[in-house]
N, C-alpha and C positions, 0 to 999 in steps of 0.2 A: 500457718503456712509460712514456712523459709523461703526469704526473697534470695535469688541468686546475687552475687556481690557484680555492679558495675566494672567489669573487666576492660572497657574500653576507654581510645586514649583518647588526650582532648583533641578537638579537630586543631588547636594552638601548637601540638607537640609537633609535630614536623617541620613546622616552621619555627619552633625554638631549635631541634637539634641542624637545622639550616644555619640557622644565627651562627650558632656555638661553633659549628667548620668555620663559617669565614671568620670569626675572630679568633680563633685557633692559627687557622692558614693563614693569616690576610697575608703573611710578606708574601709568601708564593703567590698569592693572587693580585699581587700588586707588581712580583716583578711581571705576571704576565701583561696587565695592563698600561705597564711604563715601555715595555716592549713593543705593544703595540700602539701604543702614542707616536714610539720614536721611527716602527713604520709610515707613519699616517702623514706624521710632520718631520719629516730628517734637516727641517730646516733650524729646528727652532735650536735645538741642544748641541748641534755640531759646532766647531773649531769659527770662531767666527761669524757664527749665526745669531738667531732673535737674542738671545738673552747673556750673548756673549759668556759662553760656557768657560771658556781656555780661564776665565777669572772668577766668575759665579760660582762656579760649579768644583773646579779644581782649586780654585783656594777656600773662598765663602763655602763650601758646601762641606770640604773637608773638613777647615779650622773648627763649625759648629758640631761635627763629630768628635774632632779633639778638647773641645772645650768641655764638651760634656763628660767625656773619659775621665779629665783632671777633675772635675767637680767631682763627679761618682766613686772613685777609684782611691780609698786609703793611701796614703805617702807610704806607711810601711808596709803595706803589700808591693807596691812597688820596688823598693829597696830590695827585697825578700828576695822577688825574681830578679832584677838587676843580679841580685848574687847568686844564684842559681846559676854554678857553673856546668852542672849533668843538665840540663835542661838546656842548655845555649848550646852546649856541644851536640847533644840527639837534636834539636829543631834544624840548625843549620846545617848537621851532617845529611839530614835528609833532603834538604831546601838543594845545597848545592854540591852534593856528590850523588846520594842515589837518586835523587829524579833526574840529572844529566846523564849520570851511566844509565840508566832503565832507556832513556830516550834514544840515546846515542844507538842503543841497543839492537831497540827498537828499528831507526834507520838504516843500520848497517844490514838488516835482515831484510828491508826493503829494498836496498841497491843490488844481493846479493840475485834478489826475487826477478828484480826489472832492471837487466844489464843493459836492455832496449832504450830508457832511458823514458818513458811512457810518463812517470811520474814525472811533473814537474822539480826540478830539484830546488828552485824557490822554495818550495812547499816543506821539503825536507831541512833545509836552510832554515827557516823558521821553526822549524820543529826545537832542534837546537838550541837559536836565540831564546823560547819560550824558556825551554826545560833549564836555562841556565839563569835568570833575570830574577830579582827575590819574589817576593809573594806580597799582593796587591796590602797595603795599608787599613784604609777604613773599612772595607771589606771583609776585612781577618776580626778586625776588632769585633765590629757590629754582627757580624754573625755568630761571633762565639757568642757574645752576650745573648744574643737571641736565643741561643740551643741552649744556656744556661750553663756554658763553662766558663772556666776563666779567664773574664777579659783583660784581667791586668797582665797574664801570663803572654797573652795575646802578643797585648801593647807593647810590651816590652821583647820580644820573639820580633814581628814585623819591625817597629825601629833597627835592631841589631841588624838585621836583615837590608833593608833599605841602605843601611849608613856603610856596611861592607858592601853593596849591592854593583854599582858603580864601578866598583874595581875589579871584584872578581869576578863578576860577568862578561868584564871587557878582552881581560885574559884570557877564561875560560871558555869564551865562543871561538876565541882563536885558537887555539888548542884541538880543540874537540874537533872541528871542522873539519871533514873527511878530507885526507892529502889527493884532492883528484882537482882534473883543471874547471871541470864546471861548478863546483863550490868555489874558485879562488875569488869573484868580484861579493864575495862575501867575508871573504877570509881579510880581504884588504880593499875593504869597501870605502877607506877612508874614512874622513869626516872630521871635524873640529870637534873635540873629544874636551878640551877645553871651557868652550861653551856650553858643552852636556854636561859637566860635571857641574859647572856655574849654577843651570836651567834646574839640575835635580837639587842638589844644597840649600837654592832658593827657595824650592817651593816647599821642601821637605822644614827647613826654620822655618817659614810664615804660616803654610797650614797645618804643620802636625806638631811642632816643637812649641812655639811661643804661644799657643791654644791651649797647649796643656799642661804649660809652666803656669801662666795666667790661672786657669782653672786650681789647679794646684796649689796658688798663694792664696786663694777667696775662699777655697778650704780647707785651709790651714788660718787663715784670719777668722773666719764665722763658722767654726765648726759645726754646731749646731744649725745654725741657720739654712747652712745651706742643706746639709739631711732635709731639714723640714720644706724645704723646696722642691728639691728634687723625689720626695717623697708624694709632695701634693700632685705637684705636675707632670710627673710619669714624664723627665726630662729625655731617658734613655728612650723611650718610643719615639721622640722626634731626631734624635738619631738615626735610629733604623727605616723611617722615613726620608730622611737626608741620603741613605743607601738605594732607596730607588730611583734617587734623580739621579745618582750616580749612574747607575744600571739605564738611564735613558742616553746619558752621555755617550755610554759604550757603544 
């Protein structure tokens, strides 16, 4: 007599293919959990709060993401895209002409919509500021690495980005900003522009430049060594880690 074959699954398998999502997702399911932390407690990670974020978080939090960059991240890749001049021209052509024209666009179809003025024009004003300002830093990196592209291309795209950022954002919000009288305490909103460039230079050398010059000479001095490091201790996961405290900061 033929035994029919055991066709059913272990009562174990549901809860493995449970396991397998959240270590597949966790970022997603950690940015939702840092989100709702920074619901729960908006004291601790704000401007000034528990753990004094304005230096934890935006220098310490960053620099450990750049530092890990230069460790992981080949010298001559780097060079490679540093010369990648079609690649600097498409990233930044899109960074800061067509996402500002799409925006722009965009807004003008809104004023044309609500001549009532119903929108706040703040809102539209910012719309602006956003679509013209570069594209966030550790964030570019550490998610590409995450999705498995390439992060040196990244690294190298957001710095170009950042270090022009400053300038032609400053210009170009003034520029773009509808010729009408209720955009104009935006258009000429002042401000010591001085001090901004200072505040951005600073923080852009401390956490993102001299983290991954550093990184970059320790890999370049123990070439080997430091592979066998960064291979043991899955360095770039506590990177992507270091992206959710950022993500509670926000």
């Amino acid at each position: 007599m033929e035994v029919a074959p055991n066709t059913a699954q272990p009562r174990w398998e549901p809860l493995k293919r449970i396991a397998s999502l959240i270590l597949h997702q966790w970022l997603l399911i950690g940015i939702g959990i840092v989100c709702a932390l920074a619901y729960c407690f908006p004291n601790v990670a704000k401007h000034g709060g528990t753990i004094r974020s304005e230096y934890s978080i935006m220098y310490g939090v960053i620099a450990v993401i750049f530092l890990i960059s230069g460790l992981s991240i080949p010298r001559q890749k780097l060079i490679s895209h540093v010369l990648n001049w079609r690649l600097h021209l498409i990233v930044q052509g899109i960074s800061f002409l067509f996402v500002p024209a799409l925006v722009l666009a965009i807004v003008y179809i809104i004023l044309a919509a609500d001549p009532g003025g119903k929108i706040d024009r703040a809102v539209l004003a910012g719309y602006i500021f956003t679509a013209c300002i570069p594209t966030t830093i550790a964030s570019n990196v550490v998610m590409t690495r995450s999705a498995g592209g390439d992060d040196a291309a990244a690294l190298v795209e957001v710095l170009l980005a950042n270090i022009l950022g400053p300038f032609v954002a400053a210009a170009w919000t003034v520029e773009l900003m509808p010729k009408m009288v209720e955009f104009d305490p935006w258009r000429y909103g002042g401000g010591d522009l001085g001090s901004m460039y200072k505040e951005v230079f600073q923080q852009l050398g401390l956490s993102v430049l001299l983290p991954l010059f550093v990184g970059q000479l320790v890999r370049w001095t123990w070439p080997d060594r430091t592979a066998w490091v960064i291979q043991k201790t899955k360095l770039p996961k506590l990177a992507t880690f270091c992206l959710l405290l950022l993500i509670w900061l926000v």
